[in-house]
Structures are given as structure tokens and as C-alpha cells.
N, C-alpha and C positions, 0 to 999 in steps of 0.2 A: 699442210700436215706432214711431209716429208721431212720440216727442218725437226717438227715438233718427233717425231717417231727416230730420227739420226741423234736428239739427246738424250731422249728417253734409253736409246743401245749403250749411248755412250757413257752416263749415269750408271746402267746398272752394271759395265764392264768395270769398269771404277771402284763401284761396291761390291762387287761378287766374283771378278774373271770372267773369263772368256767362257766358261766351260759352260754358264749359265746364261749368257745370251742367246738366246734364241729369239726367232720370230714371234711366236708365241708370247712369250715374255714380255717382249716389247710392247708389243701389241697390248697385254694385258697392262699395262704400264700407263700405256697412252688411252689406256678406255675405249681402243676401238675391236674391231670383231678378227682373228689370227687370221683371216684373207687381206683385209686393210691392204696391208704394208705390202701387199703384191700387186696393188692397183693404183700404189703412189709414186712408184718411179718408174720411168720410160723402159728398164732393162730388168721386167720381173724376172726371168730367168736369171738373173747373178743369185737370187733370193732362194729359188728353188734347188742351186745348186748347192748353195750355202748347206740347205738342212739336208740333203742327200748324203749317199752314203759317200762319195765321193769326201767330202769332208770327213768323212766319222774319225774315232778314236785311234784306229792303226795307219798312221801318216807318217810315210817318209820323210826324212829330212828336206827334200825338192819339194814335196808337195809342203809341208809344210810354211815354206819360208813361201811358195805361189800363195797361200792361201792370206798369209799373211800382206803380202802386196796387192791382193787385191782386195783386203779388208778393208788396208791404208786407201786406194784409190775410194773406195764407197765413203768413208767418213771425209776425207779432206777434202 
């Protein structure tokens, strides 16, 4: 299920940006329940910190480009 729930992210980034992937989303995507995708990969906290406020909308230029490297590490 993790390859299946990383195209389902990747799919809807494609079709919509970034601003609309969420876990949730995904989840909903893949038909499974918005816990799912926290019990499919070894390091559920990268997940929880994704939708935290730590990510939110007012990101520095550092945090920004961090957030972006460790996007890139989850999908490749």
C-alpha cells in the first residue's frame, strides 16, 4: 500500500499543487481511512510533521526550500 498511497500524492500534486495534498486527500484517494498512510511507513512522524503547523502557510525561505528536500527525499 505505500507505493500505492506515494502515486495517489503524486497524481494529485500534478493535478492540483502542493497546497492540496494532504494526507487526508490522499488517503481519500486511495479508499483507505486518513490514519492509513501513518501506519504504512517505518517513519510516521515525517507525516505528522508534514500536516503540523511547522509546515503551515507563513514559511521562510530555509524552511521552505527544508520542506521541499525532504518532500523530494519521501517521494524518490
Amino acid at each position: 500500500m505505500p507505493e500505492r498511497l506515494v502515486a495517489h500524492a503524486v497524481r494529485l500534486l500534478d493535478e492540483a499543487g502542493a497546497e492540496v495534498v494532504t494526507v487526508r486527500a490522499v488517503a481519500r484517494r486511495a479508499g483507505v481511512s486518513p490514519g492509513a498512510p501513518f501506519r504504512q511507513f517505518p517513519h510516521p512522524h515525517r507525516f505528522a510533521l508534514l500536516r503540523g503547523a511547522l509546515f503551515g502557510a507563513e514559511r521562510t525561505p530555509a524552511l521552505e526550500e527544508g520542506h521541499r528536500a525532504f518532500t523530494h527525499s519521501i517521494i524518490e
